[in-house]
N, C-alpha and C positions, 0 to 999 in steps of 0.2 A: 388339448390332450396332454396327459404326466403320463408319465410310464414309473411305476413302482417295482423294482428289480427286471421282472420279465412282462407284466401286466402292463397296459394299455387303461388308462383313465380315463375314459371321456365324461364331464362334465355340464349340468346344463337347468336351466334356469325352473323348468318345474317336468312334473309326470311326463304331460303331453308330449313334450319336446324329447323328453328322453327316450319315449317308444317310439318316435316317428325315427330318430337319428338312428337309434338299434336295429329297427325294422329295416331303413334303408342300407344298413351296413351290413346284414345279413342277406338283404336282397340281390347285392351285389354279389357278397362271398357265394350264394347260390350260381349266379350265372358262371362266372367264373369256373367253379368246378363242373358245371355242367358242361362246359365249353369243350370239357378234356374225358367226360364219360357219361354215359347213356344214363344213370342213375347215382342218385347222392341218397344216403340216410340222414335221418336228422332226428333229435332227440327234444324232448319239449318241456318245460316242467307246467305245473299247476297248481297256478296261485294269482289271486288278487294283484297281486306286485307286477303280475307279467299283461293285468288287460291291456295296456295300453299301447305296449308291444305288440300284442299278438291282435287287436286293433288294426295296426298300419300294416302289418306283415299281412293281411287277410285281404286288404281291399288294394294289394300292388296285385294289379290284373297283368305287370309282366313275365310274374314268376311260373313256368312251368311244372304247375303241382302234379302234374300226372307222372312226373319224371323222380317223385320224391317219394323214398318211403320213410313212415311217419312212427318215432317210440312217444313213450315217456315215461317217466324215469322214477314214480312212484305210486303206489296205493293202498288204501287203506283195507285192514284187513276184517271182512264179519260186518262191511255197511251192505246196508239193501242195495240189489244189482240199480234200481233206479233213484240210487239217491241224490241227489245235487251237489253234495260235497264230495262225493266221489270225485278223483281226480282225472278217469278216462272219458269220467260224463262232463266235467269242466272243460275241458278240452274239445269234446265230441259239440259242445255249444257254441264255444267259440272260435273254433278253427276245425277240425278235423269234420263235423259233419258241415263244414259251409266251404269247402274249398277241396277241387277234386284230387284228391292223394291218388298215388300208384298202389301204395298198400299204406293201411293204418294195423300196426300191431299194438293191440291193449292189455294190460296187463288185466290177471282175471282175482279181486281179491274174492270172488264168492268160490274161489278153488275150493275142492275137501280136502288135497292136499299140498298145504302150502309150497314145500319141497320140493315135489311135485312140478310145479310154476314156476317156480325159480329156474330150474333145469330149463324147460321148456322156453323161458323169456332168455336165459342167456345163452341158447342155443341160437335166437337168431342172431345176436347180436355179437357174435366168437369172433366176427371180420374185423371189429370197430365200425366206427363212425363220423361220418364227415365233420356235421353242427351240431354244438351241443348248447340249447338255450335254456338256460337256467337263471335260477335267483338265489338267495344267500338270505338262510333265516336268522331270527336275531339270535338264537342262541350260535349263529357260525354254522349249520348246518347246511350242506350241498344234500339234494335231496331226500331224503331222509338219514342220513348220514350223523346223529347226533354224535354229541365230543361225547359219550360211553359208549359208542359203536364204531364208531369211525377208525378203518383202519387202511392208512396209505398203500399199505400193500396186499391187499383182503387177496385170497387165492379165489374167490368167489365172482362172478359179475351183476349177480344178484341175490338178495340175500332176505330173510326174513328179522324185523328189526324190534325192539320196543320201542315206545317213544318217552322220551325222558319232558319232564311236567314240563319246562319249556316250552318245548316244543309244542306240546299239547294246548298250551294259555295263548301261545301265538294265534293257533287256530280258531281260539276264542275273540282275540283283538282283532282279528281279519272279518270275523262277523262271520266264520262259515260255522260256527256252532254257540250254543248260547251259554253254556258252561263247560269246564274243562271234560266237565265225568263225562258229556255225551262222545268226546271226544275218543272216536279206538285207540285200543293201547297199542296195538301192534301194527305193523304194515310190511311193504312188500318194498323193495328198492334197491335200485342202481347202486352198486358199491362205486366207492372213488374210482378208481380203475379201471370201473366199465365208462364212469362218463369223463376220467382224463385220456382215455383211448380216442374221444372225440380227437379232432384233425384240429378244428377251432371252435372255440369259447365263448361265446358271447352270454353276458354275466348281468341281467338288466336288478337293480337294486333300489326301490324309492323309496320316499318317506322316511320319516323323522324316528319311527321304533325298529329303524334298521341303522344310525347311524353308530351305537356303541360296535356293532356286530362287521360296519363296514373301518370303523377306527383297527380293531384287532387283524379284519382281513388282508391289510395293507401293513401295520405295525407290529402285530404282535411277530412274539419267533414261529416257525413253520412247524406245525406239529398238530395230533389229532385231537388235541386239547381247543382246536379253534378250526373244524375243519376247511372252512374257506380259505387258508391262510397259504394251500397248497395251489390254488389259482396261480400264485406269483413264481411259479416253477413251472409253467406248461408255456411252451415254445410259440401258442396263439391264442391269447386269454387275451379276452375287449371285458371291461366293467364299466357297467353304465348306470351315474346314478342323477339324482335330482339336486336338488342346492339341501334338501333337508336331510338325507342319509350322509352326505358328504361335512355333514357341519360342524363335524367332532377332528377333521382329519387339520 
C-alpha cells in the first residue's frame, strides 16, 4: 500500500485479486460498523470495472445483508425500464437481487419528472452514508460527475446531468452499447457531496483505458477539471487498482 496525500493505494497484480482484496476490505469495514449499530447504508456504482468486486462481495456468506440498506449512485435517463444497461438492472443481477438487503433504494430513470426524483432520491439519503463503492471513469468522472458538471460543492445531492462524448464512448468501450448515439444523453446522479458524505471510500479502478484517468487522480491539482482528483482530500478513501490502470503512475 502508498498513500497519496490522504488516499490509500493498494495495488495488485491483475482484476481477480483486486476485487477479492476490495471485497474483503469492505467486508470487514462492514462488520466493524455494524458492531456499533443496527444498520449501515451503502452506496454502489455500476459498471463493468466493478464485476469483480461485487463478485467476491456477493459470495462472503459472512456479511449480514439484511442489516444493509442498499443506493446507487447513477442512471440513465429515457432507457426501457428493462433494459440491461440500465444501472438499477446491472446491479439488481449482480448483487442486489442475489443477496438479501434490508432495503434496496433505485433510482427511477423512467420518472416524467426528472426533478421530481431527484428530490425524492436525496431525501433518503439527507443523513449521509456509511460505504461508498465506487469506480473512476476515464474521462475522471465519480459517478456521473463529468469535468462540465462536476461541482465540489454542488448545493444539490442529486442532480440531473448531460453526459459529455467521453463519457458516452466509455460506455461504448465497456461493450454496454454498440455506438456512442445509442448511448442516453442525459442521466440522474450522486453529486460529489452526496458520495463524499460517505464515512469511507472504496475506489476499485482496473484496466489499461483507466490508467491516464487514475495518472491525473493521484497527480494532477485538485479541482473539477479531473473530478476523481477530490478522492485525495476525503479522510477514508481506499483505491484499488490492477498492474494495468496503475501503469502510467
Amino acid at each position: 500500500m502508498h498513500t497519496f496525500e490522504r488516499i490509500n493505494v493498494h495495488q495488485f497484480e491483475d482484476r481477480r485479486r483486486m476485487g477479492a482484496a476490495a471485497a474483503a476490505a469492505v467486508a470487514q469495514r462492514i462488520h466493524s460498523l455494524l458492531a456499533g449499530q443496527e444498520f449501515i447504508s451503502m452506496i454502489f456504482a455500476a459498471a463493468p470495472s466493478q464485476q469483480e468486486f461485487l463478485e467476491a462481495l456477493r459470495t462472503d456468506a459472512t456479511i449480514p445483508w439484511h442489516r444493509i440498506h442498499a443506493f446507487h449512485m447513477d442512471e440513465y435517463l429515457g432507457l426501457p425500464a428493462d433494459a440491461p444497461q440500465g444501472f438499477g438492472n446491472f446491479l439488481e443481477m449482480r448483487l442486489f437481487g442475489i443477496v438479501p438487503f434490508g432495503q434496496v433504494h433505485y433510482l427511477n430513470g423512467q420518472a416524467t419528472d426528472a426533478a421530481e426524483e431527484c428530490t425524492r432520491y436525496a431525501q433518503l439519503l439527507k443523513d449521509g452514508t456509511d460505504i461508498v463503492c465506487m469506480g473512476v471513469g476515464e474521462n475522471t468522472h465519480i459517478a456521473f460527475n463529468d469535468p462540465h458538471v462536476a461541482d465540489f460543492n454542488d448545493p444539490v445531492l442529486v442532480k440531473v446531468v448531460d453526459l459529455d462524448e467521453a463519457c458516452r464512448r466509455q460506455q461504448v468501450n465497456d461493450g454496454c452499447f454498440a455506438t456512442p448515439e445509442e448511448v442516453p444523453t442525459h442521466a440522474l446522479t450522486l453529486t460529489v457531496p452526496a458520495l463524499f458524505r460517505g464515512k469511507y471510500i472504496y475506489c476499485m479502478v482496473p484496466g489499461p483505458a483507466k490508467a491516464a484517468a487514475i495518472r491525473h487522480t493521484l497527480q494532477s491539482p485538485v479541482s473539477e477539471q479531473y473530478p476523481s482528483t477530490i478522492l485525495r482530500t476525503h479522510p477514508h478513501a481506499e483505491l484499488y487498482l490492477d498492474k494495468d490502470s496503475a501503469a502510467l503512475l
